[in-house]
Structure formats: structure tokens, C-alpha cells
Biopython code that builds the backbone (N, CA, C, O; Angstrom):
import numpy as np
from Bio.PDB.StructureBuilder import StructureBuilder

atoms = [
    (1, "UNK", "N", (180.186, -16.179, 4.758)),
    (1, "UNK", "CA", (180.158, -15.230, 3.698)),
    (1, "UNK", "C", (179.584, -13.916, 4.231)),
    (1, "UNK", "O", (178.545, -13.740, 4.868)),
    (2, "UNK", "N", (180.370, -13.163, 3.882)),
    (2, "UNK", "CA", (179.984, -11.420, 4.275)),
    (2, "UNK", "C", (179.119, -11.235, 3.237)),
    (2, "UNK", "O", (179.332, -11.888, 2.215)),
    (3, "UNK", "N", (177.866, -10.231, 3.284)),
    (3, "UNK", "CA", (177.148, -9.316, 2.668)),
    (3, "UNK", "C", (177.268, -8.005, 2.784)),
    (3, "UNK", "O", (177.240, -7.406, 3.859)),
    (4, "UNK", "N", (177.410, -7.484, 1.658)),
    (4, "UNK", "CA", (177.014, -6.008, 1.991)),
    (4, "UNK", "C", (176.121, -5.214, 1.460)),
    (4, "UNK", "O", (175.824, -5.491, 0.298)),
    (5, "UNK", "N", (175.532, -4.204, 1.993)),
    (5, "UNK", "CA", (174.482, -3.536, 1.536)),
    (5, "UNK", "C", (174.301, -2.308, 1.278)),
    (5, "UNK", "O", (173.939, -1.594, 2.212)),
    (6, "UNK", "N", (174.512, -1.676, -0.134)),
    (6, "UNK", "CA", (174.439, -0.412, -0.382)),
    (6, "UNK", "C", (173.340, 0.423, 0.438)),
    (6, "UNK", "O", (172.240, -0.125, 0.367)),
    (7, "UNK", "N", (173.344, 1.401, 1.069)),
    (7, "UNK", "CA", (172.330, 2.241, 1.694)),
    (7, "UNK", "C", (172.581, 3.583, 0.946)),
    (7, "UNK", "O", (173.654, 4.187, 0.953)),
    (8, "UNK", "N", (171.475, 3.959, 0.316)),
    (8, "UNK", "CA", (171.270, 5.204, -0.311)),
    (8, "UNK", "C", (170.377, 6.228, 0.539)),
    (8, "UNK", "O", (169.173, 6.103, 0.762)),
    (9, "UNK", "N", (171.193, 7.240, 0.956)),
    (9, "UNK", "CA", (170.196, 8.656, 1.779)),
    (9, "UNK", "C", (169.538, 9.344, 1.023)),
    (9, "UNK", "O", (170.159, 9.616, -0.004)),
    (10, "UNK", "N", (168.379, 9.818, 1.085)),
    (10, "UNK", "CA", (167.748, 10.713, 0.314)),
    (10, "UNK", "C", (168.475, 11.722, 0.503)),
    (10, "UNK", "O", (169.041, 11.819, -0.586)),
    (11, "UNK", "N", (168.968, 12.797, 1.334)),
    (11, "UNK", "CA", (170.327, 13.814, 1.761)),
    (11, "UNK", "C", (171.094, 13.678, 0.165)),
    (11, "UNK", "O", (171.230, 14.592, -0.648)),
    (12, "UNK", "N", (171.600, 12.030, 0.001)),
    (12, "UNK", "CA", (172.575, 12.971, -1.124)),
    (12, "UNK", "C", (171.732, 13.234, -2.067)),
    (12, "UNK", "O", (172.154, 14.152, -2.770)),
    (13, "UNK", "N", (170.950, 12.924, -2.322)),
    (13, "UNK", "CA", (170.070, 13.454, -3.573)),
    (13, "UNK", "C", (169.413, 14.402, -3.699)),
    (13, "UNK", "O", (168.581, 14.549, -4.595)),
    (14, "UNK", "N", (169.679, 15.223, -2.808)),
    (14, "UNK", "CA", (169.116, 16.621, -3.040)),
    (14, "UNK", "C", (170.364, 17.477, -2.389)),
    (14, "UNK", "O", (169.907, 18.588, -2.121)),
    (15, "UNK", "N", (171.526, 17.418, -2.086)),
    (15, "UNK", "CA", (172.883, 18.256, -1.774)),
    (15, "UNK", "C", (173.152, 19.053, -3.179)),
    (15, "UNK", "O", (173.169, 20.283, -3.215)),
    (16, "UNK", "N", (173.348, 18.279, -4.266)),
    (16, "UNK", "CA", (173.440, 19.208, -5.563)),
    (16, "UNK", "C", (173.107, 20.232, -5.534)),
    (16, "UNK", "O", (173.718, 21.252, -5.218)),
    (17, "UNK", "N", (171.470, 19.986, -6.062)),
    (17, "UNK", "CA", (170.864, 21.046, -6.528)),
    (17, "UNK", "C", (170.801, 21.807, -5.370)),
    (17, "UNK", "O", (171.124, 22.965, -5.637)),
    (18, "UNK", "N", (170.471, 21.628, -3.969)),
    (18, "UNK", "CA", (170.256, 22.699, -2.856)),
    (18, "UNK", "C", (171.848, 23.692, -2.721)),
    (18, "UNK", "O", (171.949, 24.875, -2.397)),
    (19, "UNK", "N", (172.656, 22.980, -2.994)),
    (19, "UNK", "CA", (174.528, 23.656, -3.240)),
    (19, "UNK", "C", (174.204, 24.512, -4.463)),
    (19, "UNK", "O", (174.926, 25.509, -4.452)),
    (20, "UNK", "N", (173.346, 24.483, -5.558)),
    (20, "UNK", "CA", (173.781, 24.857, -6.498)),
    (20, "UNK", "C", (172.629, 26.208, -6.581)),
    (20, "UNK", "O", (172.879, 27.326, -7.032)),
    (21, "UNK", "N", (171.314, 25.729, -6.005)),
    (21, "UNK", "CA", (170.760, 27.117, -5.407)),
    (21, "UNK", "C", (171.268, 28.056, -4.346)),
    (21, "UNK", "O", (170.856, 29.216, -4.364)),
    (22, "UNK", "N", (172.006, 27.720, -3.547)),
    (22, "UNK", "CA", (172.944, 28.388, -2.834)),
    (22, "UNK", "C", (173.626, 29.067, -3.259)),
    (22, "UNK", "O", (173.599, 30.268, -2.993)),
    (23, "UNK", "N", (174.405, 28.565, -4.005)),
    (23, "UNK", "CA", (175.617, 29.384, -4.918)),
    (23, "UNK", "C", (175.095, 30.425, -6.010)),
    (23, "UNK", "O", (175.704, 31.402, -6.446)),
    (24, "UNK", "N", (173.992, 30.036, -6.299)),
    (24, "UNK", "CA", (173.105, 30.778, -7.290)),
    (24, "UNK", "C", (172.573, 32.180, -6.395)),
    (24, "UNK", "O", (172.767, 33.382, -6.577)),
    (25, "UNK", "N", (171.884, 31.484, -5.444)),
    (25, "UNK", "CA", (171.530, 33.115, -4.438)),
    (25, "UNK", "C", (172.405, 34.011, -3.987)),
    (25, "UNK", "O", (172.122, 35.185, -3.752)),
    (26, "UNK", "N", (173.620, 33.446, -3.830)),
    (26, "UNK", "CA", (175.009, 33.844, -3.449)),
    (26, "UNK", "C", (175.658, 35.043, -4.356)),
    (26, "UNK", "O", (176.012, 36.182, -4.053)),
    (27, "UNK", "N", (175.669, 34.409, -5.441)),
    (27, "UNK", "CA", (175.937, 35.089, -6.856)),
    (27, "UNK", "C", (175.164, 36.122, -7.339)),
    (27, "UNK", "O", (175.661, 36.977, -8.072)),
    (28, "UNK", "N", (173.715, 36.145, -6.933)),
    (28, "UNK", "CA", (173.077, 37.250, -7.230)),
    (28, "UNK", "C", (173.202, 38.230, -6.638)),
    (28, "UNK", "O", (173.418, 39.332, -7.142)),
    (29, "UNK", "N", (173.061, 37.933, -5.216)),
    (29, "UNK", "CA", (173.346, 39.070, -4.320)),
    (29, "UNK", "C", (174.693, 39.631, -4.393)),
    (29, "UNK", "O", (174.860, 40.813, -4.092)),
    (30, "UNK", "N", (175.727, 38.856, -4.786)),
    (30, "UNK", "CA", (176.985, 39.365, -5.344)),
    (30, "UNK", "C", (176.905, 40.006, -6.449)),
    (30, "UNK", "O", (177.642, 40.963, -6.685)),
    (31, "UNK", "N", (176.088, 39.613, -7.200)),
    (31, "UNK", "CA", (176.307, 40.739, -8.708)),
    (31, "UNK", "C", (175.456, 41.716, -7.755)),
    (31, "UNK", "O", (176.235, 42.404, -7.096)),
    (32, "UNK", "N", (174.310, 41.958, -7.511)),
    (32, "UNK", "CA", (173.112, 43.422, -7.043)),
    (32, "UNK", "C", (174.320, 43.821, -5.987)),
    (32, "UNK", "O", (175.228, 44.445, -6.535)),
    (33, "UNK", "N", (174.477, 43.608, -4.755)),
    (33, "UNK", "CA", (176.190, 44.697, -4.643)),
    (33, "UNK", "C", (176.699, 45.635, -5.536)),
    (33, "UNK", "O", (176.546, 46.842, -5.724)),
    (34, "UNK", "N", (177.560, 44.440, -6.193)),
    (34, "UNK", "CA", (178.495, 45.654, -7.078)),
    (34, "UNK", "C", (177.690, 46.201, -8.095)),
    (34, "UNK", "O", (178.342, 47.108, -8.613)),
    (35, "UNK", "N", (176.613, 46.093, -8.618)),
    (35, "UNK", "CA", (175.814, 47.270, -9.488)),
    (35, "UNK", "C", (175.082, 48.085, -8.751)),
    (35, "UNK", "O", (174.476, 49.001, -9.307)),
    (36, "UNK", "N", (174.990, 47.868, -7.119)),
    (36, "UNK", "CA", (174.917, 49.638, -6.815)),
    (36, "UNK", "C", (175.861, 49.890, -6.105)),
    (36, "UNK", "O", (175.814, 51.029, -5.640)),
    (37, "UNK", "N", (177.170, 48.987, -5.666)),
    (37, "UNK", "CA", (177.802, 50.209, -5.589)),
    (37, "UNK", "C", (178.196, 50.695, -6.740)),
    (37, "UNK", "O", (178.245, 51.921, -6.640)),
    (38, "UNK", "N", (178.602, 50.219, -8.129)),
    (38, "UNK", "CA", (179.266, 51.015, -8.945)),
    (38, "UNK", "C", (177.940, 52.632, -9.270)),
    (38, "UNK", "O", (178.173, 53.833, -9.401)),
    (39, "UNK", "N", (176.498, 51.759, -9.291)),
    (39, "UNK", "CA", (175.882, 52.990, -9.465)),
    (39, "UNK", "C", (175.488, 54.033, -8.259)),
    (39, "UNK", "O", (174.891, 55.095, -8.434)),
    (40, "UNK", "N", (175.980, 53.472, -6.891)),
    (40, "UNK", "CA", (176.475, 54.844, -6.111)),
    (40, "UNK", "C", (178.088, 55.482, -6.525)),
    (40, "UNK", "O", (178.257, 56.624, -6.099)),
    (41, "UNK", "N", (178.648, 55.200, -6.890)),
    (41, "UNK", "CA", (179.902, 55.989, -7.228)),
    (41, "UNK", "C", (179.698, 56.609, -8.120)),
    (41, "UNK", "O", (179.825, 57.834, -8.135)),
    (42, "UNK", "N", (179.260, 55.773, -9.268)),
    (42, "UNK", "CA", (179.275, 56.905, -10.621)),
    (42, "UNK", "C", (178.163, 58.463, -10.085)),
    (42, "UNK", "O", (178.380, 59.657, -10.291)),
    (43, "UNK", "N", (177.108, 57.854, -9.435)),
    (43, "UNK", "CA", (176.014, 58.752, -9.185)),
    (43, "UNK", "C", (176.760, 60.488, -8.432)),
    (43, "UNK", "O", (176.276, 61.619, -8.442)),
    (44, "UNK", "N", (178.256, 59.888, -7.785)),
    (44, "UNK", "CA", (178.390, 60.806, -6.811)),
    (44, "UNK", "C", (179.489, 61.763, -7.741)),
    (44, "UNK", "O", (180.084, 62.699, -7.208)),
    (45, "UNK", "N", (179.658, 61.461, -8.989)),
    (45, "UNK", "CA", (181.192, 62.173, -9.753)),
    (45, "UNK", "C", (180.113, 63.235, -10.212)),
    (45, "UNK", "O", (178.955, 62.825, -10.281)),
    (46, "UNK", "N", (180.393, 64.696, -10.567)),
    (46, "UNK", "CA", (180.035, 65.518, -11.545)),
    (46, "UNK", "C", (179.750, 65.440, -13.053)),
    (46, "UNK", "O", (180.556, 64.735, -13.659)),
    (47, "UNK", "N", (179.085, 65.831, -13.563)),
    (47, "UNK", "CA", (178.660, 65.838, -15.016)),
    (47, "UNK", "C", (179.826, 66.584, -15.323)),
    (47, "UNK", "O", (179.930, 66.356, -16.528)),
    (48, "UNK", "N", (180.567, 67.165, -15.085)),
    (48, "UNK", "CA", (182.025, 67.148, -15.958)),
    (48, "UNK", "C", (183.479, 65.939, -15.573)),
    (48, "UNK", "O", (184.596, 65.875, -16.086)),
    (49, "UNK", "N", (182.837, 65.110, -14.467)),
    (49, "UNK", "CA", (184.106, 64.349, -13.964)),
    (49, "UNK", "C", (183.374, 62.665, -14.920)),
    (49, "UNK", "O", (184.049, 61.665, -15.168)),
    (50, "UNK", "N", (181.785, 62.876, -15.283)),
    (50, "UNK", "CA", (180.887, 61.649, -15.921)),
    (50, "UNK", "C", (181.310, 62.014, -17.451)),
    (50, "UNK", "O", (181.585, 60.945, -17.996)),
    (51, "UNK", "N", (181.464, 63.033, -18.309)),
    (51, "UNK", "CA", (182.008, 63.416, -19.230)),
    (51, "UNK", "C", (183.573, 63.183, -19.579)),
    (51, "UNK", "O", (184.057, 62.748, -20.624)),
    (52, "UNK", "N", (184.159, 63.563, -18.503)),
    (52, "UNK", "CA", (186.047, 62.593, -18.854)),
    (52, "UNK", "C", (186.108, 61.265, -18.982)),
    (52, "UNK", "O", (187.136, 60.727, -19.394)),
    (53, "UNK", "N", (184.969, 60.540, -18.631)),
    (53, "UNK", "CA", (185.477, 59.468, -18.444)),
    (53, "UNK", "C", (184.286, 58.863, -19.822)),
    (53, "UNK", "O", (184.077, 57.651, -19.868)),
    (54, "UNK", "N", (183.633, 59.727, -20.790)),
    (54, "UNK", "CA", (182.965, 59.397, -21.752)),
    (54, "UNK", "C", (182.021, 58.849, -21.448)),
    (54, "UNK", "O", (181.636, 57.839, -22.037)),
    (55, "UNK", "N", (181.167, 59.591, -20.049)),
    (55, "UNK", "CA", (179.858, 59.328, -19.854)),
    (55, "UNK", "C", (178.417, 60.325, -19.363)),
    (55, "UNK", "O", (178.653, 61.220, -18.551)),
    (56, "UNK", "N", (177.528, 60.223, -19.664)),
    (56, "UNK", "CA", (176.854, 61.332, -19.300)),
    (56, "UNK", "C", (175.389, 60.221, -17.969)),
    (56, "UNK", "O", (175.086, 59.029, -17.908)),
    (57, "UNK", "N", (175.013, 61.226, -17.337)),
    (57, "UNK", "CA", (174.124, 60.771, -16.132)),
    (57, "UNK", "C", (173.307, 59.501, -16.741)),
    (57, "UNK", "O", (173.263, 58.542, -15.972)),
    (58, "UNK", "N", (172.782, 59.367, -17.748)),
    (58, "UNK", "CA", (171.677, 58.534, -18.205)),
    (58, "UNK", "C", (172.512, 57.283, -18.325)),
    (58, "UNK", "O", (171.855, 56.242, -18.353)),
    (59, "UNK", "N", (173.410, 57.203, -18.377)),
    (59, "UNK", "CA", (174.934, 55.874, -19.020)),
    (59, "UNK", "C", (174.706, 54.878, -17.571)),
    (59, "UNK", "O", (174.710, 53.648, -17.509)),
    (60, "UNK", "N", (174.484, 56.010, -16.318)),
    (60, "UNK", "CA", (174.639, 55.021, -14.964)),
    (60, "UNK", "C", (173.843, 53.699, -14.614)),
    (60, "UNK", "O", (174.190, 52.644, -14.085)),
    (61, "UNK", "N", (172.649, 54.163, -15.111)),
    (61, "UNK", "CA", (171.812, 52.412, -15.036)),
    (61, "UNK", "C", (172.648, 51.381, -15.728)),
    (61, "UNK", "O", (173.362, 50.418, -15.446)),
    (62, "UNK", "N", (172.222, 52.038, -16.758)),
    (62, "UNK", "CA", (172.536, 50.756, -17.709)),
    (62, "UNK", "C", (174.294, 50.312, -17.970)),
    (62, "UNK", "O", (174.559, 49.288, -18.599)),
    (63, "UNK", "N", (175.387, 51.199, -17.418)),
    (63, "UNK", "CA", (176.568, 50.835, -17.303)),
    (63, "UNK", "C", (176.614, 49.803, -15.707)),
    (63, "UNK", "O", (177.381, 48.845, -15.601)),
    (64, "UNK", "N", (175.700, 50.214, -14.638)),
    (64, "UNK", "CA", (176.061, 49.075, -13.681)),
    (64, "UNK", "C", (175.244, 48.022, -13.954)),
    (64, "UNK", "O", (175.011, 47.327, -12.965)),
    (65, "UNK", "N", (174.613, 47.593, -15.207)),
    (65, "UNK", "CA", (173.789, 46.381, -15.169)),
    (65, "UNK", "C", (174.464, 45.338, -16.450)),
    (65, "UNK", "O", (174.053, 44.342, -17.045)),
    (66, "UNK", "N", (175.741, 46.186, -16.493)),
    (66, "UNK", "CA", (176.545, 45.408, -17.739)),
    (66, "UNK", "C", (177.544, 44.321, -16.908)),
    (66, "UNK", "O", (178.293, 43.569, -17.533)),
]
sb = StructureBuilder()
sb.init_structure("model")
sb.init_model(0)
sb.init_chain("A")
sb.init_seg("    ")
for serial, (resi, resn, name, xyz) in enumerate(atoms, 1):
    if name == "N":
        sb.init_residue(resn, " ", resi, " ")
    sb.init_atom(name, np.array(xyz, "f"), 0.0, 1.0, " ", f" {name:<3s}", serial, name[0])
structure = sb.get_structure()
């Protein structure tokens, strides 16, 4: 008669969550990117080119943190 014997690694039991903090740090630094670059671009248009587009200087924070 064969036996067999489940062997459990501690490894998989912490791959999740360490994948899922990964992806999480990943993601942040991906969103903080694109909210400065969008708030270096907007920063670089004119207060009449921030006005065509129905925005004035103060709009730039808080439009790249949307």
C-alpha cells in the first residue's frame, strides 16, 4: 500500500498577500506618475490656453488627483 503525504510550504501562504502588496505598490506609483505628469503639462499651457479648455491655474492640483 502506497501513502501519501500532503506537504504544505509556508511560501504558499504568504505569495498572496506579498503579490497583492506588490501590485498595490505598483499601482501607486502608477497613479503618482500620471498625476504629475498630467500636473506638469497642465502647469506648462498659458492662462489663456488653461481657460479654453475651462480651467484656471488653481483647477491643476486638484484636477491631477481626480
Amino acid at each position: 500500500m502506497t501513502t501519501l503525504f500532503a506537504r504544505s510550504t509556508s511560501a504558499g501562504t504568504f505569495a498572496l498577500p506579498i503579490a497583492a502588496a506588490i501590485n498595490h505598490l505598483v499601482a501607486s506609483v502608477m497613479n503618482w506618475n500620471d498625476a504629475r505628469v498630467t500636473r506638469k503639462a497642465l502647469s506648462r499651457l498659458t492662462d489663456r490656453e488653461l481657460n479654453d479648455i475651462g480651467l484656471v491655474r488653481g483647477d491643476i492640483d486638484h484636477i491631477s488627483k481626480i
